[in-house]
VODREN-697211 format. One record per atom (N, C-alpha, C): residue in one letter; chain; atom name; x, y, z. Coordinates in Angstrom, 2 decimals. Atoms other than C-alpha are relative to their C-alpha. Layout:
@r->A, c->A, a->CA, east->X, north->Y, up->Z .
...
***
This chain:
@r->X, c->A, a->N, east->0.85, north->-1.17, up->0.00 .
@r->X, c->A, a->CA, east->0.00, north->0.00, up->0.00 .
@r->X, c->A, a->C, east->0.90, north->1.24, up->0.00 .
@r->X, c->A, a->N, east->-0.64, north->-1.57, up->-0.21 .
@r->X, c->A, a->CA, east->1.44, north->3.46, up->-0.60 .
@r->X, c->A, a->C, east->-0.16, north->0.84, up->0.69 .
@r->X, c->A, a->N, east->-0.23, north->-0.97, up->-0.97 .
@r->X, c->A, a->CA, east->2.45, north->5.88, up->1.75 .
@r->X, c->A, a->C, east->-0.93, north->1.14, up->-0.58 .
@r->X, c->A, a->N, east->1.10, north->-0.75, up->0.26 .
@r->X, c->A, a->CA, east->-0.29, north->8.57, up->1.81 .
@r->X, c->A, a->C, east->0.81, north->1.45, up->0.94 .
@r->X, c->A, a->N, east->-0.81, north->-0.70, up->-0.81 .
@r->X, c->A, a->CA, east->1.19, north->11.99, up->2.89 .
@r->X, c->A, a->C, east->-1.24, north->0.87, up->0.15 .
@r->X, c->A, a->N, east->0.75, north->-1.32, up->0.47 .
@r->X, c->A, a->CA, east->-1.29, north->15.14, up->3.43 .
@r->X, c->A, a->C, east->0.61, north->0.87, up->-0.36 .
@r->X, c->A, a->N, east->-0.90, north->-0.95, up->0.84 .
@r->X, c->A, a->CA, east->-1.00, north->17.99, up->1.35 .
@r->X, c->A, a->C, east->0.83, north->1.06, up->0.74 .
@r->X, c->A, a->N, east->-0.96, north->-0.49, up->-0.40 .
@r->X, c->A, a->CA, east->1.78, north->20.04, up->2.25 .
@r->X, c->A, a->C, east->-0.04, north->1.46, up->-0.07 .
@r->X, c->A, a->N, east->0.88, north->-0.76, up->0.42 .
@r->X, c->A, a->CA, east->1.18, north->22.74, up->0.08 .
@r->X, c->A, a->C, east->-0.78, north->0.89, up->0.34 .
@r->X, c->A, a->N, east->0.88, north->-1.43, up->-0.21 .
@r->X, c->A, a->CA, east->-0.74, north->26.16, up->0.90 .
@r->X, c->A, a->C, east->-0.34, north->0.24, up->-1.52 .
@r->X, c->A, a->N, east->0.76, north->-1.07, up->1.48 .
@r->X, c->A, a->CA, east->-2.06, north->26.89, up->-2.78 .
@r->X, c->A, a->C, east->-0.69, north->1.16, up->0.58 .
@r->X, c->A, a->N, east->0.69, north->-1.08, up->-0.04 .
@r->X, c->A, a->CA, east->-4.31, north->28.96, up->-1.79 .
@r->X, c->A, a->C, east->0.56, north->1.06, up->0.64 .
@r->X, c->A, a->N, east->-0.58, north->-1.05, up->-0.59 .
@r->X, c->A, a->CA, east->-2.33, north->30.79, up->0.48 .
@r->X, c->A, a->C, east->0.95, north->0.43, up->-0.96 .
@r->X, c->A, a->N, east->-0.42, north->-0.24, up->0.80 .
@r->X, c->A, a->CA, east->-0.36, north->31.47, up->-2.59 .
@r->X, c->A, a->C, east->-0.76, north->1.31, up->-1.52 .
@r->X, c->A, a->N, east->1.07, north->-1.09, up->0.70 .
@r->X, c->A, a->CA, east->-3.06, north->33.74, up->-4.04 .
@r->X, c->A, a->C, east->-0.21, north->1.36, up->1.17 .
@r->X, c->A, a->N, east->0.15, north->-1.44, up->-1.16 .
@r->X, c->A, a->CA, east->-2.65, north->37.76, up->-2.97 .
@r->X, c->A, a->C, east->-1.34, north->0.30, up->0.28 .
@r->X, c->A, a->N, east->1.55, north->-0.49, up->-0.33 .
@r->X, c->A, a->CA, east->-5.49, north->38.84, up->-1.43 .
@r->X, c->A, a->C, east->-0.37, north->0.94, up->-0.59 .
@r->X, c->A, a->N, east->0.35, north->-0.87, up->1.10 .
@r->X, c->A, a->CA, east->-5.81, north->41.74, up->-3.65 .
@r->X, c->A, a->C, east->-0.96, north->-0.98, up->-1.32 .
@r->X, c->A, a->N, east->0.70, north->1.07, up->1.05 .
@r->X, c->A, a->CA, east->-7.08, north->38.70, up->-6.38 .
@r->X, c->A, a->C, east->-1.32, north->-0.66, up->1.08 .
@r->X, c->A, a->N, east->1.16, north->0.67, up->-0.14 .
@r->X, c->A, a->CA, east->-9.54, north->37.27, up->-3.83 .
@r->X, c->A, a->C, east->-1.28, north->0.58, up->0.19 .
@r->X, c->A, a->N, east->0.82, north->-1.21, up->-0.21 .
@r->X, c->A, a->CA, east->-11.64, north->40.23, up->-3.44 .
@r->X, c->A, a->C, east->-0.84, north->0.20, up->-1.39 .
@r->X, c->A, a->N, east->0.40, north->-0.13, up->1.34 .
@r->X, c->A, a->CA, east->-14.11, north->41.12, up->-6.01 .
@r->X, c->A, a->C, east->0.20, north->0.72, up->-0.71 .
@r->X, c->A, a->N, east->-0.26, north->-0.90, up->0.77 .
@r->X, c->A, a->CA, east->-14.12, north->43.20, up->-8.77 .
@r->X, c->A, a->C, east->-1.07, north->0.88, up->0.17 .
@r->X, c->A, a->N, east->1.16, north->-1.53, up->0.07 .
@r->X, c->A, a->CA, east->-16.42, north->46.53, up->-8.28 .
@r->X, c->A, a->C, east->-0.58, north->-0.16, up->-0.98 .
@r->X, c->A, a->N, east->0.63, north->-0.47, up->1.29 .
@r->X, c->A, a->CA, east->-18.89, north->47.22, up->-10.61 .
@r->X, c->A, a->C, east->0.39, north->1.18, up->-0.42 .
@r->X, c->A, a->N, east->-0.30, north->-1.66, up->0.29 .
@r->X, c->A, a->CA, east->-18.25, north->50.66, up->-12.72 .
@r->X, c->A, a->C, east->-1.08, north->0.92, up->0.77 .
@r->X, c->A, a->N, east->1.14, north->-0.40, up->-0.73 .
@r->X, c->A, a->CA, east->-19.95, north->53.14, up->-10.95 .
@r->X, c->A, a->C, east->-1.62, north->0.65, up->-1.30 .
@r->X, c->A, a->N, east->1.36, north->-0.01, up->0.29 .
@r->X, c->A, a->CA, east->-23.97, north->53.83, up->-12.00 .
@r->X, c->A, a->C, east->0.02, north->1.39, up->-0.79 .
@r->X, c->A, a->N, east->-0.09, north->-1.49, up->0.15 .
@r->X, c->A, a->CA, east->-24.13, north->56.99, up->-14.17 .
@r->X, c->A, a->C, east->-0.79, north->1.10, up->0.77 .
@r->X, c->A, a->N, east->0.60, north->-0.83, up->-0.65 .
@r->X, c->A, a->CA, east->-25.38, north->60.26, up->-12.74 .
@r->X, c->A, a->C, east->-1.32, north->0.12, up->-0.90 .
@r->X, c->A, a->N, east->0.85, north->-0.45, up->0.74 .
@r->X, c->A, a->CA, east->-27.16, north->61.24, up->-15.59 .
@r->X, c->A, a->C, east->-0.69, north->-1.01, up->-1.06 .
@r->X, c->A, a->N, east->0.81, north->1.15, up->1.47 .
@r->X, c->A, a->CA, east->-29.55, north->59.15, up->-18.27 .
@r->X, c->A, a->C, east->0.41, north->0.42, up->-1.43 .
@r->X, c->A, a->N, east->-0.27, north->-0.82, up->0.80 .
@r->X, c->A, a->CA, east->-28.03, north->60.71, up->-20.83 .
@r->X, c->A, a->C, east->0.54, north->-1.43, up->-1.19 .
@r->X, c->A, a->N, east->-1.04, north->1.37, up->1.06 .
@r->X, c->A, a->CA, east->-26.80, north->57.88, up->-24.00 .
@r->X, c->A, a->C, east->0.84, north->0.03, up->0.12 .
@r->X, c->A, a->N, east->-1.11, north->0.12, up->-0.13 .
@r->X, c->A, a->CA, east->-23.51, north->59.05, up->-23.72 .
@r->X, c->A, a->C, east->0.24, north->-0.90, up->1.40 .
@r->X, c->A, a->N, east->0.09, north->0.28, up->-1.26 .
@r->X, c->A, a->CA, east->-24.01, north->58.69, up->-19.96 .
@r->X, c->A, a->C, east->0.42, north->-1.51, up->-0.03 .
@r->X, c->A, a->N, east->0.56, north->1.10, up->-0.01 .
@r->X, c->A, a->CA, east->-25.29, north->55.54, up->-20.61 .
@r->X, c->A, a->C, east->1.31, north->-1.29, up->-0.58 .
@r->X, c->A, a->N, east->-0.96, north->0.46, up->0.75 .
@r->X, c->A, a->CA, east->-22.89, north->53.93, up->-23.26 .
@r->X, c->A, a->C, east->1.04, north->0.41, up->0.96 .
@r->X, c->A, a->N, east->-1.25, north->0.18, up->-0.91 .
@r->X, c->A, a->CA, east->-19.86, north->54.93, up->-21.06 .
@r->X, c->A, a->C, east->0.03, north->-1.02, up->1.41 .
@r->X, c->A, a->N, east->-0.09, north->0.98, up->-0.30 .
@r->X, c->A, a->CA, east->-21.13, north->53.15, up->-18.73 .
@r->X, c->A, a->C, east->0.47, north->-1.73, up->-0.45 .
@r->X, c->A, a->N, east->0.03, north->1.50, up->0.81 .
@r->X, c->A, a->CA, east->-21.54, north->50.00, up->-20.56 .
@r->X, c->A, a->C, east->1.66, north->-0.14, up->0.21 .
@r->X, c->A, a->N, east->-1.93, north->0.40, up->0.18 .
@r->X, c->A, a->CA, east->-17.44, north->50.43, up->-21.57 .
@r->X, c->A, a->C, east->0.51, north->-0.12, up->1.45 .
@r->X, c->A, a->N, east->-0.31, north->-0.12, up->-1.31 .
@r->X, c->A, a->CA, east->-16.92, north->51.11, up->-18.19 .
@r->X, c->A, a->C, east->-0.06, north->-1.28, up->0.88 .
@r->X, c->A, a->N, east->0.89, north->1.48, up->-0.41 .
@r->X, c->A, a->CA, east->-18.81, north->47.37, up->-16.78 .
@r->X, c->A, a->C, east->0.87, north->-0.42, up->-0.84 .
@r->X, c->A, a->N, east->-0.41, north->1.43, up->0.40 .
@r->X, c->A, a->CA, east->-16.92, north->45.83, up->-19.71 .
@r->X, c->A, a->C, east->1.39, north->-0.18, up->0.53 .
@r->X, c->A, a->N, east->-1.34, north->-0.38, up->-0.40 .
@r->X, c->A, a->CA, east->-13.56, north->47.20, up->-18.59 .
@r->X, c->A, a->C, east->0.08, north->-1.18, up->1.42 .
@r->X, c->A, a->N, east->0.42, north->1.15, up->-1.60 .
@r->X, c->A, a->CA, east->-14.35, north->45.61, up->-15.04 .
@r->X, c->A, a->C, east->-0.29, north->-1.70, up->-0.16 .
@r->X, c->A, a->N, east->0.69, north->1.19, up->0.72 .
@r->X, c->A, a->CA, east->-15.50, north->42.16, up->-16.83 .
@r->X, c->A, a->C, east->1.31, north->-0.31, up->-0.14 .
@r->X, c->A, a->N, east->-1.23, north->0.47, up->0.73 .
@r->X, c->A, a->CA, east->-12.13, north->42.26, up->-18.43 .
@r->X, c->A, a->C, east->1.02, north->-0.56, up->1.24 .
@r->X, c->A, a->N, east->-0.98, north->-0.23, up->-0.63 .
@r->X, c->A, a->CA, east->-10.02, north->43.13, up->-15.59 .
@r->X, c->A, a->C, east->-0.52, north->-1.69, up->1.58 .
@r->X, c->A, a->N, east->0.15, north->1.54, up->-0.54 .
@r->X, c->A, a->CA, east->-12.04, north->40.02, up->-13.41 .
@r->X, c->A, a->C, east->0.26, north->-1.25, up->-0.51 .
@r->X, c->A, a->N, east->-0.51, north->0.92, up->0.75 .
@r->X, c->A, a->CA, east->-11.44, north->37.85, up->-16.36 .
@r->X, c->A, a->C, east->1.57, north->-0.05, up->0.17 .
@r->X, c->A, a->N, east->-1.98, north->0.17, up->0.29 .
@r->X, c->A, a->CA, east->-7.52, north->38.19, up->-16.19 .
@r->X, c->A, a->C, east->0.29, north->-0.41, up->1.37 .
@r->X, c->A, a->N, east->-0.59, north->0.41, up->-1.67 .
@r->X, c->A, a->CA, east->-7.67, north->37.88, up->-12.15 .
@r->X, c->A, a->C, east->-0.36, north->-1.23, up->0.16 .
@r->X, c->A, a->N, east->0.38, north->1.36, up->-0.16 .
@r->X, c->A, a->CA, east->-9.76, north->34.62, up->-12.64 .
@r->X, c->A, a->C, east->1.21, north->-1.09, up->-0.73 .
@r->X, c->A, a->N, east->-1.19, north->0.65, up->1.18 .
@r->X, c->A, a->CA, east->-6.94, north->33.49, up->-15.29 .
@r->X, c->A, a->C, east->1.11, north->-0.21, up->1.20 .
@r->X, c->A, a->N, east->-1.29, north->-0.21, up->-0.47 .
@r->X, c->A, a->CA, east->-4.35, north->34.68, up->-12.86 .
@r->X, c->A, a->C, east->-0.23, north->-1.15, up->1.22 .
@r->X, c->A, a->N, east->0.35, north->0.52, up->-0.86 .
@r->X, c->A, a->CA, east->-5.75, north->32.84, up->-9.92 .
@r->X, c->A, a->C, east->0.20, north->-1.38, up->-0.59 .
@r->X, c->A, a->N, east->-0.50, north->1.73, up->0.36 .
@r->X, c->A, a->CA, east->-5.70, north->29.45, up->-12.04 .
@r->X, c->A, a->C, east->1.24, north->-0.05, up->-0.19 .
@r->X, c->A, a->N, east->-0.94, north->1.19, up->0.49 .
@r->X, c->A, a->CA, east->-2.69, north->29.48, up->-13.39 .
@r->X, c->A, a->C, east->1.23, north->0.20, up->1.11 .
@r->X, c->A, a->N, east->-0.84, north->0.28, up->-0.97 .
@r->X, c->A, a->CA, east->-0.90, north->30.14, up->-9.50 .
@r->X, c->A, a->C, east->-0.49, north->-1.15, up->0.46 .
@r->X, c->A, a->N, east->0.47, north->1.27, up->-0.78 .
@r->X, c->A, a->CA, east->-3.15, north->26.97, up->-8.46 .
@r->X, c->A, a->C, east->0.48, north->-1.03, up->-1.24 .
@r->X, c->A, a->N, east->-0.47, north->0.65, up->1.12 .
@r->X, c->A, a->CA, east->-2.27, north->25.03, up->-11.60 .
@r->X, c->A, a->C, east->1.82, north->0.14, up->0.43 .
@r->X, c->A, a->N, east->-1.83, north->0.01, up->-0.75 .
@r->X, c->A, a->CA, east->1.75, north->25.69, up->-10.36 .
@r->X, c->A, a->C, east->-0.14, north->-0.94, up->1.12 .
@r->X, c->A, a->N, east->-0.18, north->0.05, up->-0.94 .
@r->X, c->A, a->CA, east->1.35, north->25.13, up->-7.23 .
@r->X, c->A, a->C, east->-0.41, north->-1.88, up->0.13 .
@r->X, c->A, a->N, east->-0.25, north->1.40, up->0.41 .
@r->X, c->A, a->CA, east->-0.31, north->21.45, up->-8.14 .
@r->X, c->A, a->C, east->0.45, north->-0.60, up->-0.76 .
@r->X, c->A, a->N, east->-0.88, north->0.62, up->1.05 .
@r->X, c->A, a->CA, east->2.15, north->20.82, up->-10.71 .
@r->X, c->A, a->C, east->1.09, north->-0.43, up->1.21 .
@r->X, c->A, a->N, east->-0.81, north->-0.02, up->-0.65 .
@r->X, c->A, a->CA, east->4.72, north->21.20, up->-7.58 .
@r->X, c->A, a->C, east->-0.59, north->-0.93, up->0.69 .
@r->X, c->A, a->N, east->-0.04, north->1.14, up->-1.34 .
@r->X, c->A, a->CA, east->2.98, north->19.00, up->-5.27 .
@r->X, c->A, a->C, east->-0.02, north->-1.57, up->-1.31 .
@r->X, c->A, a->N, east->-0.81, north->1.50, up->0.23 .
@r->X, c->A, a->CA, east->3.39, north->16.17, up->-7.99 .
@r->X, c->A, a->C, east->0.98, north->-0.65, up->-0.37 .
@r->X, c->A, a->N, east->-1.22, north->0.25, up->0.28 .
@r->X, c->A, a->CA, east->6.48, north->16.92, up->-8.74 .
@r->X, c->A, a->C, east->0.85, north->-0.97, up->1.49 .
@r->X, c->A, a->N, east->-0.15, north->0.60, up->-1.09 .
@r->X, c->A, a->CA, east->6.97, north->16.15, up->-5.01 .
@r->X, c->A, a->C, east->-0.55, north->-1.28, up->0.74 .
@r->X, c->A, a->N, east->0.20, north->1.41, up->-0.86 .
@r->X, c->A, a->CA, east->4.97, north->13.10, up->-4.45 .
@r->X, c->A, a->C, east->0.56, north->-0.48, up->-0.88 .
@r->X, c->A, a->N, east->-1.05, north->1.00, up->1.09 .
@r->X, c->A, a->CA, east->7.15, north->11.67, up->-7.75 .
@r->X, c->A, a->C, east->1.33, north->-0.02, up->0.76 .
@r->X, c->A, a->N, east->-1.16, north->0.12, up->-0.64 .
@r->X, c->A, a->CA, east->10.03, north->12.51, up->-5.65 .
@r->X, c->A, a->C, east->0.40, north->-1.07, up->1.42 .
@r->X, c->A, a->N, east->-0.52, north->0.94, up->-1.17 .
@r->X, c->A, a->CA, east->9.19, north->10.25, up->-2.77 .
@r->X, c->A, a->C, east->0.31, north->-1.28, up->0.46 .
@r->X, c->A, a->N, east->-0.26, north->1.01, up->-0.24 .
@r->X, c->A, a->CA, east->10.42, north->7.19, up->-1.59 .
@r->X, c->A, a->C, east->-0.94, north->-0.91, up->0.42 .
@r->X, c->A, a->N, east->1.20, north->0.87, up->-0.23 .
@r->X, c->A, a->CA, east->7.69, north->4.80, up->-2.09 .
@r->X, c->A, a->C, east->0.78, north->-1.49, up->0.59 .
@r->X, c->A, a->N, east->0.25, north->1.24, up->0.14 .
@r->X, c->A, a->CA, east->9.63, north->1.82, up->-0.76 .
@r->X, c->A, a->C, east->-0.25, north->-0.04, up->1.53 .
@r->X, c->A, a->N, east->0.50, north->0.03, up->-1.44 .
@r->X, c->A, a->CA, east->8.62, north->0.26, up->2.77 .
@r->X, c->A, a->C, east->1.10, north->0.51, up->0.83 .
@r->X, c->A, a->N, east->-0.98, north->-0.88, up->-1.27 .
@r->X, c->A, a->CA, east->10.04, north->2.16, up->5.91 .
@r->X, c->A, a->C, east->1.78, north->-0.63, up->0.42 .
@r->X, c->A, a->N, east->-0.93, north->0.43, up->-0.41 .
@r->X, c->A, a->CA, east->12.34, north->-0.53, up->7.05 .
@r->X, c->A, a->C, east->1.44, north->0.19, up->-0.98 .
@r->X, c->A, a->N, east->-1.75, north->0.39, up->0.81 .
@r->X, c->A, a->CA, east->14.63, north->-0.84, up->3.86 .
@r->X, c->A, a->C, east->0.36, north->1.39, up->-0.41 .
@r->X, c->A, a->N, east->-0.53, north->-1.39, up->-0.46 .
@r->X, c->A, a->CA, east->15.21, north->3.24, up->4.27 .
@r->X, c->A, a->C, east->1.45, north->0.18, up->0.14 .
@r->X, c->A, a->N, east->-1.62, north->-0.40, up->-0.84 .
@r->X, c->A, a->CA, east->18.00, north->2.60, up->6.18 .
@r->X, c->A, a->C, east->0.73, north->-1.19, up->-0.34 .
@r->X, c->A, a->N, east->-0.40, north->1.49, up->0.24 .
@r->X, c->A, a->CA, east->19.21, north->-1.09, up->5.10 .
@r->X, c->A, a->C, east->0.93, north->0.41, up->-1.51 .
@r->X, c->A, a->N, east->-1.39, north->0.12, up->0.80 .
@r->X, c->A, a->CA, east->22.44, north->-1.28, up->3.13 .
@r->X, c->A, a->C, east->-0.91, north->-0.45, up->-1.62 .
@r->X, c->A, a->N, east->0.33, north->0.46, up->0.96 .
@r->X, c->A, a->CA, east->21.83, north->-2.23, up->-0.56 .
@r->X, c->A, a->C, east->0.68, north->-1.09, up->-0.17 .
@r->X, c->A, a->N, east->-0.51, north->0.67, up->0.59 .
@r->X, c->A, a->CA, east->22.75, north->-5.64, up->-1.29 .
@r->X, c->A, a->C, east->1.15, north->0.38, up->-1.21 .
@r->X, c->A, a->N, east->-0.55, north->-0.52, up->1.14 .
@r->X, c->A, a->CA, east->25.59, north->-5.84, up->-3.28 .
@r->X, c->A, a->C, east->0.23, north->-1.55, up->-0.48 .
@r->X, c->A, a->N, east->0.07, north->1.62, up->0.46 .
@r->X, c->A, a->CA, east->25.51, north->-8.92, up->-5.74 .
@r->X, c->A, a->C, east->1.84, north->-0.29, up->-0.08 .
@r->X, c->A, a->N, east->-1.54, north->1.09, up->0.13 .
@r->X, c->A, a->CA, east->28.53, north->-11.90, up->-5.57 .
@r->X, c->A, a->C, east->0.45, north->0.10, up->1.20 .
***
C-alpha cells in the first residue's frame, strides 16, 4: 500500500489577497443621458475584463502550485520504511 502523505502545500495561500476580493462594478451613471449611458456600458466591460484576467491569474498560480505537489509526491520514496536505512545488497 502506498504511503499517503497530506498535502503540504498552501495553494491557496499562494493567491494575494488583492485577487480574492471582487471586482467593483463601474460606478452607476449620474445622468440618463446615451452618452451617460454607453460609457457606462465600456466602463462594466472594462471591469469584466479586468475580473477575467484575475480569474486566469488565480488558475494558473493553483495550476503551479499542483504541478509542484506532484512533482513532489514523484520525488518520494515509495519503498517500505524498514529498507530506508538497510544497506543495498551488493551482488557476488
Amino acid at each position: 500500500m502506498p504511503l499517503t502523505i497530506p498535502v503540504a502545500l498552501d495553494c491557496s495561500g499562494r493567491i494575494p489577497p488583492n485577487l480574492k476580493d471582487p471586482v467593483p462594478h463601474a460606478p452607476f451613471p449620474a445622468d440618463n443621458t446615451v452618452g451617460e449611458i454607453a460609457a457606462f456600458g465600456d466602463a462594466e466591460a472594462g471591469q469584466l475584463d479586468t475580473s477575467n484576467d484575475e480569474k486566469g491569474t488565480v488558475l494558473w498560480i493553483v495550476e503551479r502550485c499542483e504541478a509542484e505537489e506532484r512533482e513532489a509526491a514523484k520525488a518520494l520514496d515509495n519503498r517500505p520504511f524498514w529498507q530506508r536505512w538497510a544497506k543495498p545488497l551488493k551482488p557476488g
